[in-house]
N, C-alpha and C positions, 0 to 999 in steps of 0.2 A: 596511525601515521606510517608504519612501515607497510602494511597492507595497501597504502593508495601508494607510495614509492612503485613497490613492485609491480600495481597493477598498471599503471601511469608508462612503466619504461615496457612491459609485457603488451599492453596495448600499442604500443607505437610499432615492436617487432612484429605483431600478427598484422598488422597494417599496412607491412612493408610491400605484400607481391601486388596487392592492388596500386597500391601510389605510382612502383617500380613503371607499371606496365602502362599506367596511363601517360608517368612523363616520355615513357620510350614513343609512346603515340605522339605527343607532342613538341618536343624540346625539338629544339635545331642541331641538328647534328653536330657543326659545326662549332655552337656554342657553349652545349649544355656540358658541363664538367664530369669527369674520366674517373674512376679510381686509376690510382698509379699503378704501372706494369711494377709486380715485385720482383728482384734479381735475387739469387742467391749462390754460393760456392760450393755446394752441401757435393755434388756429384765432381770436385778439384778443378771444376772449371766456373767461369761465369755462363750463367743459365736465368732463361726466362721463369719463375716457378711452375708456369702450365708446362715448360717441358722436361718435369722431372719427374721421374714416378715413384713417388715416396710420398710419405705423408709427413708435411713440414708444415709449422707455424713460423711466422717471421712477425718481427718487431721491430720497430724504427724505434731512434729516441725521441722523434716529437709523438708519436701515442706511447710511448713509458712518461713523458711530461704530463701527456692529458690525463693519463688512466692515477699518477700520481704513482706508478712504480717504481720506486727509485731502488730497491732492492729486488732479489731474485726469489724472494719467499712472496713480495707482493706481485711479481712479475708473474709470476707462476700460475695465478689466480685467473688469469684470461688465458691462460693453453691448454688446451682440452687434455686430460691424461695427465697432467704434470703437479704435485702439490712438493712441496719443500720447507721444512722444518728443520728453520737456521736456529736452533734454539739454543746452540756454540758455534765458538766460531771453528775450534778440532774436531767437532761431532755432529757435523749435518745430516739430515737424512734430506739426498733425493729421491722421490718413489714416482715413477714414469709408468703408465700402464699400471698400476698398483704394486712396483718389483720397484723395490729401496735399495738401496747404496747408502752403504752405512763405511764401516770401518772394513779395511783391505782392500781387495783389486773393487772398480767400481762393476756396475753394471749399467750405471747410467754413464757414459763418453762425458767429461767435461773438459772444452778445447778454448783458451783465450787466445783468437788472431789464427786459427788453424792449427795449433798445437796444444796437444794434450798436457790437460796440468797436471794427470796422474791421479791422485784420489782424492774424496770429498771435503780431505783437509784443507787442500792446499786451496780449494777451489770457494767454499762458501763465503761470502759478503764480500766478493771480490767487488769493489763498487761500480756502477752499473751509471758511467756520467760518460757524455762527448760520445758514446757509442754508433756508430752506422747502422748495425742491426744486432738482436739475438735469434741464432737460430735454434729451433728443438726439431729433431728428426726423430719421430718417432721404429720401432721395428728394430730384427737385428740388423744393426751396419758394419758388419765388423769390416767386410774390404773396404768402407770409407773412412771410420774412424777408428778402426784396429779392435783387440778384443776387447774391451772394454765394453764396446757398443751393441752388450747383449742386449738390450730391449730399446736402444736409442742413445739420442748422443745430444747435447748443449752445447753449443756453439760462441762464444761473448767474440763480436768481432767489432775493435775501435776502430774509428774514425780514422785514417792513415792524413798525412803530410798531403797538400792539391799542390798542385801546380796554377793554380786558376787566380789564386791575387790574394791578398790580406784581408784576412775577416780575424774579428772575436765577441765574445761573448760573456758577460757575466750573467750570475745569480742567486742572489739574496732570497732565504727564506729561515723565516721566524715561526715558532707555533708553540702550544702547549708542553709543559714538561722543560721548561729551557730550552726548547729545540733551536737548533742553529745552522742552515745548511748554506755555505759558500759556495760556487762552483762556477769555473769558465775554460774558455781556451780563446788563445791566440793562433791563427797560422799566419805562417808571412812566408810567401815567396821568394824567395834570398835570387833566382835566376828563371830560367826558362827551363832549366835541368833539376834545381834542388829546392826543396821547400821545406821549414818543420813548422811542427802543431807541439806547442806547449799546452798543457791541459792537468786542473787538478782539483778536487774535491778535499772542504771542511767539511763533517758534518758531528754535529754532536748535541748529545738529549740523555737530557739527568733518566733513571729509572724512575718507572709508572707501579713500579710494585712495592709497597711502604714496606721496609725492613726493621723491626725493634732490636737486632741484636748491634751488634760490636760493627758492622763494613754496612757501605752507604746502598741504597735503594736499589732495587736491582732491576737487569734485562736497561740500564742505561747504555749510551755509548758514546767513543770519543774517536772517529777515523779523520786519519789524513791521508789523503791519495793523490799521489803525484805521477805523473807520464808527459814522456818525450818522443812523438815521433819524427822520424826523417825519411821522406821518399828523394829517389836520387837515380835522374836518367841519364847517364853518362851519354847514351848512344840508342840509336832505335831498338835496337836490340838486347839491349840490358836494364833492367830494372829492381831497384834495391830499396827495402822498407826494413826500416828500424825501428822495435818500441823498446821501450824501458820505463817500465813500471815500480812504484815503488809503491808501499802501502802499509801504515802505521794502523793498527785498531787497539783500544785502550777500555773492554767492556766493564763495567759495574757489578757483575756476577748473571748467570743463568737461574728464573725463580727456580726452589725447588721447595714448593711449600708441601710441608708433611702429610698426608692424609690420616695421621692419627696424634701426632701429638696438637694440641691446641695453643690458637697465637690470641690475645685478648679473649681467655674465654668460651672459643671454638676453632673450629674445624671449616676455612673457608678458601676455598682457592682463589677469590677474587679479590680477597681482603690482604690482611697485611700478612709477613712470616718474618720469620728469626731465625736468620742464619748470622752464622760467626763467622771467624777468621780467629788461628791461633799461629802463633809465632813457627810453628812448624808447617808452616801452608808459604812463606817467604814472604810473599806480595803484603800490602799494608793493606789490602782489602780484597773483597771476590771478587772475580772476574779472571778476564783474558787479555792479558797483552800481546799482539803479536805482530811480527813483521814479514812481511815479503819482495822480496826483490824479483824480478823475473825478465828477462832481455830476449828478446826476438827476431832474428834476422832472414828476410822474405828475400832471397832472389832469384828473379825469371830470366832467363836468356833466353831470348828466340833462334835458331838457329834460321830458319826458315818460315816460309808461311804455314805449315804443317807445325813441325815439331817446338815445344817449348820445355826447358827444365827447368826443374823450379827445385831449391835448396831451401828447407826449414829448418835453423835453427835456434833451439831455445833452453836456457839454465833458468831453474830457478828455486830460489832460496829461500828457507822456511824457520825463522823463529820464534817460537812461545812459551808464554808462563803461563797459568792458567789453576787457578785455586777455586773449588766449588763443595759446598756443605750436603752432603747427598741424607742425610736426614731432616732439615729444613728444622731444626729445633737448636735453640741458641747455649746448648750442650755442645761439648765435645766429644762426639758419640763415633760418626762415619767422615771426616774430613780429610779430602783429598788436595796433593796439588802436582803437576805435573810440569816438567822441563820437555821441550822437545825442539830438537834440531832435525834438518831434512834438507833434502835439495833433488830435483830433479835433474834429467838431461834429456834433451831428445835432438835425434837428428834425420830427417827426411830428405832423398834425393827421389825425385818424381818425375818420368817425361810422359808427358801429353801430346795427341797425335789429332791432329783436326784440319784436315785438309778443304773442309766444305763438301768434301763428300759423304757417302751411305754411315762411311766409318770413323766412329771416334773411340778414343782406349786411352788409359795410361797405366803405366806399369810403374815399380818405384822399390824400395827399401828403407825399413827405419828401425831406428836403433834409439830403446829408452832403456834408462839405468834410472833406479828410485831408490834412496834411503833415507831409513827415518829412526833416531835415536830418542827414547823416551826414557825419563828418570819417573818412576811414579813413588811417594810418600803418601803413606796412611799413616795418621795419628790417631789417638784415641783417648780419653780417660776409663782408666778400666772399669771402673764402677760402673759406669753408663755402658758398657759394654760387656759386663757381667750380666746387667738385666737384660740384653736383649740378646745373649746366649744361653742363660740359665733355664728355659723349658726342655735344649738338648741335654747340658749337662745332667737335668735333674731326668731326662729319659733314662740318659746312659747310668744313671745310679737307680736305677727301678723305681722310682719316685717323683714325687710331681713337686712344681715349685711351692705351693702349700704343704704340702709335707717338709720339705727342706727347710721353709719357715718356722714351723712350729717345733722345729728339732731344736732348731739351734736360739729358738726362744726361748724352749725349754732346761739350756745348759746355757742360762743368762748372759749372751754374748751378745755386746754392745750393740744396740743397734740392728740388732735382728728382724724385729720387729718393721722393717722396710726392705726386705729382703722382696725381688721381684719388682720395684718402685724404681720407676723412673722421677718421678717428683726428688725423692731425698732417697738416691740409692745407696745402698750396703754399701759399705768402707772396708771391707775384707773378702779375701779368698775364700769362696764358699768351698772348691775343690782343698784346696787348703785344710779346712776345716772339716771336710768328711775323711779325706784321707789321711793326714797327719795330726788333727789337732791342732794345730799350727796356727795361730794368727796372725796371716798376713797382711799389713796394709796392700792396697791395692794403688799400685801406680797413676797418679792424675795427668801424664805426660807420656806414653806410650809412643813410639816413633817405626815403623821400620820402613823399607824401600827396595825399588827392584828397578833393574836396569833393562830397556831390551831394545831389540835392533830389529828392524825388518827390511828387510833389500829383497829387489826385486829388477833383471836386468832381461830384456826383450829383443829379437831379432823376428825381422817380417821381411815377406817378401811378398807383394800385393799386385794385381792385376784387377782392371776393370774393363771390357769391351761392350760399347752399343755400335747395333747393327741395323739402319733403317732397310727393314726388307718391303718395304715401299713408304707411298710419302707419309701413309698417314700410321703405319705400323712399324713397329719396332722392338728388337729384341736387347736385354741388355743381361751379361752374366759379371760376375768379379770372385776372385778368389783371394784368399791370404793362406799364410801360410807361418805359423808363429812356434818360436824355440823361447821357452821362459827357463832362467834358474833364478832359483829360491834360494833365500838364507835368511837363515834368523837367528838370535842368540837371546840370553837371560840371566840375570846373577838377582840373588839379593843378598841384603844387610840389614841387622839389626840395629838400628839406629840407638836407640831408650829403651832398654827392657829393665825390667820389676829390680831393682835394687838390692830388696830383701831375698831375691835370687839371685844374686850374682850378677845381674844387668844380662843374662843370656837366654832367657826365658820372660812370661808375660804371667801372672795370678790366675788369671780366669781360665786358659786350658790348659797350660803347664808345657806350651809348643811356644817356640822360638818367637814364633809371632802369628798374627791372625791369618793375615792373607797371603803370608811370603811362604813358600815352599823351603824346610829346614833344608833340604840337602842342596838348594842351590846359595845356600850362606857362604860366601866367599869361595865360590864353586862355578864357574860360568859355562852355561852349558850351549853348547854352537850346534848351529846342523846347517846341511844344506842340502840344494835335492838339482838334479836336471831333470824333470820328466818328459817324455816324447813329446816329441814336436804336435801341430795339430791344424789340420785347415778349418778356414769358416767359409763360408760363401754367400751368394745372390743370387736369384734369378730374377728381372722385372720381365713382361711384357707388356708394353704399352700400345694402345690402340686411341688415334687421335678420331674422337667423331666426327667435330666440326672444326674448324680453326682454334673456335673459343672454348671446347669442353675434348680434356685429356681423358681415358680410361688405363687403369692399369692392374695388374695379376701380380704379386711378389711374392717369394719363395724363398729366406732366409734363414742361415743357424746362425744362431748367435752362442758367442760362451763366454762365459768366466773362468780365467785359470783356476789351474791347481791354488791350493793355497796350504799354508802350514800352520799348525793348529799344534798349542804345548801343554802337558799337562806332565808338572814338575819338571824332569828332565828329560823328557821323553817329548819329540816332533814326531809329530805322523804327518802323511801328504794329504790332505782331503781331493778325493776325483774332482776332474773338470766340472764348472755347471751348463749344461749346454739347453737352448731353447731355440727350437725349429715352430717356423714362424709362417699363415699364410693368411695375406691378407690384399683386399679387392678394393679398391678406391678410386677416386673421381677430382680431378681439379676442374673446375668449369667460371666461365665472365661469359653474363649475361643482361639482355637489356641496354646495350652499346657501354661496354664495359663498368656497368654505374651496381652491378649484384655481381661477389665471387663467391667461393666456396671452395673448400677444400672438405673431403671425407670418406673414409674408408671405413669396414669392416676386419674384423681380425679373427684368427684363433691360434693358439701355441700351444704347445707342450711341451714343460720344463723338465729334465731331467739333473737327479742329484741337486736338488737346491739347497742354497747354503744359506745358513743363518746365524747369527752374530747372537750372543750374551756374554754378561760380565759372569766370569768365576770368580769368586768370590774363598774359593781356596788359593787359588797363584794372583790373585790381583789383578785378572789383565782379561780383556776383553778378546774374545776366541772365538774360533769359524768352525761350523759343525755342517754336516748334511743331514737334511732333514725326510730326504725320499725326494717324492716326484707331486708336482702343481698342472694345472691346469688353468688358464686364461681366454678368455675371448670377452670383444667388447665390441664398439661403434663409435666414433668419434665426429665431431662436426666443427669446423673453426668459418667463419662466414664475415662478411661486412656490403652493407648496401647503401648508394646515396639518394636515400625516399625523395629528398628533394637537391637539390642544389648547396645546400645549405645545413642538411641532416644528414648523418653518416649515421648508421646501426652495426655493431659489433656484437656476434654472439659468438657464440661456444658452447658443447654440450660434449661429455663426454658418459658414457655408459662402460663400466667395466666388473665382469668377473671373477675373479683370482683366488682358487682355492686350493689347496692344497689335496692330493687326490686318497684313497683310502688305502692304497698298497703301492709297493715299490713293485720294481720290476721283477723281482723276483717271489713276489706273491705277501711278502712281510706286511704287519699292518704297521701306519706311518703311527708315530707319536700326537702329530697336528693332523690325523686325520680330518677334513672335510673344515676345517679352520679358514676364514679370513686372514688375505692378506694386509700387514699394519699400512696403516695410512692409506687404504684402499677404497674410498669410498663408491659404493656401486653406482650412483648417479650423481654427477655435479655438472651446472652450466654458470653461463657469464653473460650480461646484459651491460652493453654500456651506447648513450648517445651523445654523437657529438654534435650537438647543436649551433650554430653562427647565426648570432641576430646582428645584420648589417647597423650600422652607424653613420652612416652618410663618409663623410670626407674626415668625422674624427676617428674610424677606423670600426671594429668590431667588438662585440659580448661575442664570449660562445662558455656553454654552459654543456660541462660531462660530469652525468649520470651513472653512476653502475653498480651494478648488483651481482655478489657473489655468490651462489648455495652450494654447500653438500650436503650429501645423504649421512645417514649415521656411520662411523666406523673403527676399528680399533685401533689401538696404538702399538699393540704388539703381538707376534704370528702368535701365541700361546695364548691369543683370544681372553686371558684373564685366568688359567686355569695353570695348577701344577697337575705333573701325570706322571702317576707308577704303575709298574707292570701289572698286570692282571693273572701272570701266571698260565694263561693261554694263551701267549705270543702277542696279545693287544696290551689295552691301556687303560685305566682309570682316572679320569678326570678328577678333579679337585680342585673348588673356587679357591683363587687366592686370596687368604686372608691378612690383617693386620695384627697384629702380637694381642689383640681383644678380642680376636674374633670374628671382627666387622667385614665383608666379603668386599673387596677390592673390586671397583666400578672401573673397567680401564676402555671403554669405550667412549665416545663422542657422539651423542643423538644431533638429527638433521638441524642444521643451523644456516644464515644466510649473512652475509654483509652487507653495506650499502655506502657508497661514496661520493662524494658529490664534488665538481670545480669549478667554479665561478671566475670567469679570466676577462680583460681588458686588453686587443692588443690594434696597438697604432696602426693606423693606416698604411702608413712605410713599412711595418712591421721591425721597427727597430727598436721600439721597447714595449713593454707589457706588464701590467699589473695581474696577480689573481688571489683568489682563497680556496682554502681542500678543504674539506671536513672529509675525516676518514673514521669510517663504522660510526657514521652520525647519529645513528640509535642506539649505540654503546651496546651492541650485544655482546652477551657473555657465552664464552667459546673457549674450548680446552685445546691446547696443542701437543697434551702429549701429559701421560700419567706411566709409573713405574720408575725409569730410571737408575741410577744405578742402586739406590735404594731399595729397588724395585727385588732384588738381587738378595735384600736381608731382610724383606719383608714389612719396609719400612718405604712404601712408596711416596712418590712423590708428585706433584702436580704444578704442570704450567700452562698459566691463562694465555689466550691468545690477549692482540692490542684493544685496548681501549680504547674511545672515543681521543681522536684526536683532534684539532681546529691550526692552519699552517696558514699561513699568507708569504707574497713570496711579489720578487719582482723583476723583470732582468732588463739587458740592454744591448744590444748588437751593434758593433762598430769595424 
């Protein structure tokens, strides 16, 4: 069944150039239907996309309707280069090009409305309803979208306030799991000058992954999303757009099923798990609550027919709770929960110069301030975390946990005899007992906490000029120019320690506590850094062949700031990450506009690339350099209308990403010759949108599509720990589980497949339909390790199961 899917939608795509060419022999020019000219902003102006030379995907929201992506993880699925793994709503990874943005400065650009939201936090399940388009710009852009935009930038740009008369829209959608999706807008023209668009998303769906422990099913959710726009033309010359966004998410927990302890019996990631929640986690269950506010104010003044300024401003507000069990077993072993407050600022002044002649440019400055206030709490029961520190401590006593066992068997101490057992663990200090004699109980309520801060404040000063050095040729350069300071800070507290110590200490290593740094206990340790300023730049040139097909050459750095990196009390700066970039690409409409395409060629080289893991001694997730990578790929995004009535939508995307075997100065890297995570080296996307006419009661149309990628990993250290070799390289080591069992963190080749069945009136003022999404239930990992991953107690999250949606709306 899923072999005739595939071959069914693969045969219609190799069919397309023959059908293409015969309706272009035939159709009336005059009659036969157009694909739409697409516009976009990506270069701070409005532009045709054949006149831009970048390589851009764009998205409307009636194909996110069709394709059923109502999120940016499913959205992701049809852009060539783009996958996204919202598996929290604080801890998204984007990976563009196979280069992720995880935690700190991003490297993927994420901009709602033209303004940067700053990092992955603020930016993932932003909901994706009432949209105009999303844009993905692949490449560095940093003179377009500032530094951040080392390998490309996302764009989410909503629907503004018309001028044009009263419309709205509801829609109702029902499916599997309790799913429940609400969503519409109104606009209304209030004059000839001012209009607003009221617009807001229900959507909510119990969890699909059966949980036995203590907090309800998990990977559910409960969003409310609210937005208010206002456009307002006082005068031909001035023009003012206001959003205000608001955004309520209320998850069920992120899975994190164990890959070693067993849930009914085994070891299964598609099956059920047992996470808990304990009174020192706050929330009454896992998951994530969190809110965002965020306000937007767009204004253009024309001075003239030439010059335009345009002011961006935008605040926004960030707060969440967020509790999650990082050993998936329904012990009190690794439990986390985190407070965090945040808020952005940014402010843009930009003038643009477009006279209709050879020259267009704009120049500009912008000012962003970012901070982010975290509270993190680990708890523990010592017992269960005596066993799964006890093969260090029994290193550190020259001994093995079999030996330790049968000592203190042998000096008939209670319960020995489960010494090493996580089923029914030892009830006493084993350090304890070697070194004192001492019979400790061991604390069932362990607590402590760390506070820390990250701020991060930006000054730019940016240029971009093109130059048509004839009609069909063109040169385009841009520069920025960026002053970043740093600061960060940290404290911890012992919340609960061991009793029978004093409450200042913990039984099992006899430190203050597991993963809090003693000397920063009531100790707060501050830093801050200015490091030199630093330019990025562009070069395009573009070469128009025909009207209908663009060529174009680009030349870009891209970089990631400095960043600050703590280990106890001590900040160091990690170098810039910088990635110079060159790549040859094609927009082309062909066949009287009914075949497009967009597609480039690329190659980079990364220097000082950074990489994120959890320490697991200070608690807190940290930015390292890893040396230097290497990338190059080929990219395809396409749509044709075979007939009238058939649209074809592909994507293919081939990519690279290795990390290379020496740094610049001849050292060998750690990840030498390593896979980048979430990189898969070949993925495409198949979708048809079909319209079977209906006479005078309106239309079927029926969309098809099919997902694949190639196998790949979840994380740069390909699955392996590595120590020195003693000859300035490295020794691999599969990761294993506290049995021994070699830790699988890879994803072999898998595919999706989606299907929508819709009914829409002849007026097109209402419409019925059905989804089935992953209609053949494939089973697909999104992600193994985690912060588990960290104590060796990895962890596993299935991609969605089969789901069945019906849905209905209505236009007034």
């Amino acid at each position: 069944m899923k072999t005739s899917f595939f071959c069914a939608t693969a045969v219609a795509a190799l069919s397309m150039s023959g059908q293409l060419t015969a309706h272009a022999q035939t159709a009336d020019h005059e009659d036969a239907r157009r694909l739409d000219v697409v516009t976009v902003t990506t270069q701070k102006q409005t532009q045709s996309l054949i006149d831009v030379p970048i390589n851009i995907s764009v998205t409307d929201q009636t194909t996110i309707d069709k394709l059923g992506a109502d999120d940016i993880e499913d959205l992701a699925n049809f852009i060539p280069g783009l996958q996204v793994q919202a598996q929290s709503l604080n801890a998204p990874s984007y990976s563009l090009r196979g280069v992720v943005s995880d935690g700190g400065s991003p490297r993927v650009a994420l901009f709602q409305n033209g303004v940067s939201i700053g990092t992955p936090g603020y930016a993932t399940n932003v909901a994706i309803y009432d949209m105009e388009r999303v844009e993905v710009v692949k490449g560095p852009q940093a003179t377009l979208f500032g530094q951040g935009a080392l390998v490309g930038g996302i764009n989410f740009i909503q629907n503004r306030a018309s001028l044009e008369g009263n419309s709205g829209q509801i829609t109702l959608e029902g499916g599997d799991y309790s799913f429940v999706r609400a969503e519409g807008f109104y606009n209304f023209a209030v004059s000839d000058t001012l209009a607003v668009r009221l617009a807001g998303q229900i959507k909510n769906m119990d969890g699909y992954v059966p949980n036995t422990a203590n907090s309800p099913d998990l990977m559910g959710q409960d969003t409310t999303a609210l937005r208010s726009a206002v456009h307002w033309e006082p005068s031909s010359q001035l023009t003012a757009d206001v959003f205000l966004n608001y955004q309520n998410d209320d998850s069920t927990g992120t899975q994190f099923t164990s890959g070693f302890f067993e849930v009914n019996g085994k070891v299964d990631p598609y099956g059920a798990t047992a996470m808990n929640i304990n009174a020192d986690q706050v929330r009454d269950k896992l998951g994530n609550d969190r809110e965002i506010f965020d306000a937007t104010v767009n204004l253009e003044y024309r001075f003239n027919d030439a010059w335009t300024l345009t002011s961006l401003t935008d605040y926004r507000d960030l707060s969440s709770n967020e509790a999650w069990d990082s050993d998936g077993a329904a012990f009190n072993l690794l439990q986390f929960y985190q407070a965090r407050e945040g808020e952005t600022f940014n402010q843009e002044l930009r003038l643009n110069y477009d006279a209709g002649g050879r020259l267009t440019a704009f120049f500009g400055a912008n000012y962003f301030d970012y901070e982010t206030r975290d509270s993190l709490i680990f708890s523990t029961d010592e017992a269960y975390a005596q066993t799964l520190f006890l093969p260090q401590i029994a290193a550190g006593a020259g001994l093995t946990v079999a030996q330790i066992r049968g000592l203190l068997m042998a000096q008939n101490i209670p319960g020995a005899e489960n010494v090493g057992s996580f089923d029914n663990p030892f009830g006493y200090s084993v350090v304890g007992l070697l070194t004192q004699g001492a019979l400790i109980p061991l604390n069932p309520a362990h607590a402590e906490q760390s506070n820390t801060t990250d701020g991060r404040t930006s000054y730019d000063l940016f240029g971009d000029v093109t130059y048509d050095i004839t009609d069909r040729f063109a040169l385009t350069g841009g520069l920025r120019y960026t002053i970043n300071e740093l600061s960060a800070s940290s404290e911890a507290e012992l919340i609960r320690g061991n009793a029978a110590l004093g409450g200042t200490l913990n039984a099992v290593t006899f430190a203050p506590g597991f993963l809090i740094n003693a000397a920063l206990i009531g100790n707060r340790a501050s830093f801050s850094a200015d490091p030199d300023g630093a330019f990025t730049w562009r070069l395009n040139a573009s070469y128009r062949l025909t009207d209908n097909i663009n060529t174009w050459l680009a030349y870009g750095r891209g970089r990631r700031p400095e960043a600050l990196t703590a280990s106890g009390t001590t900040y160091t700066v990690l170098d810039s990450e910088k990635l110079d970039n060159v790549e040859v690409g094609m927009f082309g409409r062909f066949f009287d506009d009914r075949l497009q395409m967009t597609t480039s060629v690329y190659y980079g080289q990364y220097k000082d690339f950074q990489t994120s893991r959890f320490d697991p001694i200070n608690g807190v997730f940290i930015t390292e350099n890893s040396g230097n990578a290497t990338q190059y790929g080929f990219e395809f995004d396409g749509q044709a209308l075979v007939t009238d009535n058939i649209r074809l939508l592909a994507t293919y995307g081939y990519n690279f990403s290795e990390y290379d075997d020496e740094d610049d100065d001849g050292n060998a890297l750690q990840f030498a010759g390593n896979t980048f995570r979430l990189s898969p080296e070949n993925s495409f996307s198949l979708a048809a949108d079909i319209t079977v006419p209906m006479g005078a009661r309106g239309d079927i149309s029926i969309v098809p599509s099919y997902i694949w990628k190639s196998e790949h990993y979840f994380e740069d250290d390909n699955g392996y720990d590595y120590a020195a070799d003693g000859n300035g390289g490295f020794v691999r080591i599969p990761e294993t589980y506290p049995n021994g069992q070699v830790v699988d963190e890879h994803q072999d080749a898998y595919g999706v497949a989606n299907l929508r069945v819709a009914f829409d009136s002849a007026d097109q003022r209402w419409g019925v339909y059905v989804l089935g999404e992953n209609v053949f239930d494939e089973e697909y990992l999104i992600d193994v390790g985690n912060t588990g991953g960290a104590f060796g107690l990895h962890t596993i999250i299935r991609g969605k199961p089969q789901m069945l949606k019906a849905g209905l709306y209505v236009k007034f």
